[in-house]
C-alpha positions, 0 to 999 in steps of 0.5 A: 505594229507591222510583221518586223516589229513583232519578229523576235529576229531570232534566225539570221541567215547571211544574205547579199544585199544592195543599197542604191545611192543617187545611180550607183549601187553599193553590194554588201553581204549582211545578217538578215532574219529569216522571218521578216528580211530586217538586215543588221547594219553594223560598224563593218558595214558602215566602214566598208561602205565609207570606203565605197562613198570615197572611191566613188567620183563626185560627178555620180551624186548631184543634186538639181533645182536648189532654188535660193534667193539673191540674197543667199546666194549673194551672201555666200558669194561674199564670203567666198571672196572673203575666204580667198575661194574664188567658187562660190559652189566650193562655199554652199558644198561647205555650207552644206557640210557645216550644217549637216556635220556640226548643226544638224548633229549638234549636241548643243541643241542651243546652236540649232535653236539659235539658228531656227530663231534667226531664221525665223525671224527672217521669213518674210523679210524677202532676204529668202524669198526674192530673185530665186536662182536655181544651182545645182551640186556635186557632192562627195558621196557621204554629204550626199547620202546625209542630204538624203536621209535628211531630206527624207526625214524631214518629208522634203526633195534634196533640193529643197532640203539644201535650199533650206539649209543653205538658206540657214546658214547664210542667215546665220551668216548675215547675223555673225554667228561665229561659230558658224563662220569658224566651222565653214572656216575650218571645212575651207581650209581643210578642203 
């Protein structure tokens, strides 16, 4: 057990804090314990912090060296073409979204099974693996730091975090899943 899980927390003190998202810095004041500097996160701070991420250009948080296969990237070029949305990066930023909106949060845990599944299934195939080209993305702020959190928890890069994911969802693509192909829908038509 480390020294913050045995502090009681029971002197809080207001203290200015900073959190770094990619080079941007976002300051904030909080509640923080005296004894051991744990910081209270609560719903104030993260809709002043939702205001921050919006306010800031989409150029400040980008992720570099996302290596998908031909493959992948062939089949989220089809179906730009296929939604009427001429850029392909406009269909893996959705893809992304869709993933870490409404596959990775899901509260069905048998959509994320069903994609692991398929996934699965096709490692190996060479439809993940062959004529890797690399991309690079701009997000909006919040997709970013969702990416990294995920990324983090799962012991990866961003990079490949998204390589991984949008490898996923182009599987769940090839394979019709439809309710995939209505969320990435739904996002591009919202965008």
């Amino acid at each position: 057990m480390t020294t913050r899980e045995k502090c009681e927390h029971e002197t809080l003190k207001t203290g200015r804090r900073m959190k770094q998202v990619a080079n941007e810095v976002f300051r904030y004041s909080a509640q923080v314990c005296a004894k051991c500097g744990a910081e209270y996160w609560n719903q104030d701070l993260e809709k002043e912090f939702g205001i921050w991420l919006s306010k800031q250009k989409a150029d400040k948080f980008k992720v570099q060296k996302v290596k998908v296969s031909a493959a992948v990237y062939k089949t989220f070029s089809d179906y730009s073409l296929h939604v009427g949305k001429g850029d392909v990066s406009f269909v893996l930023r959705a893809a992304l979204n869709v993933f870490m909106q409404k596959i990775a949060n899901s509260r069905s845990a048998e959509v994320a099974e069903t994609i692991e599944h398929l996934y699965a299934a096709e490692k190996g195939s060479g439809f993940l693996e062959k004529g890797v080209k690399e991309k690079a993305f701009r997000l909006n702020g919040r997709l970013y730091v969702d990416l990294e959190s995920f990324a983090r928890l799962a012991d990866m890069s961003m990079a490949q975090a998204a390589a991984e994911i949008l490898g996923r969802v182009a599987v769940a693509l090839k394979k019709h899943s439809e309710m995939v192909r209505h969320e990435l829908e739904y996002v591009l038509r919202a965008s």
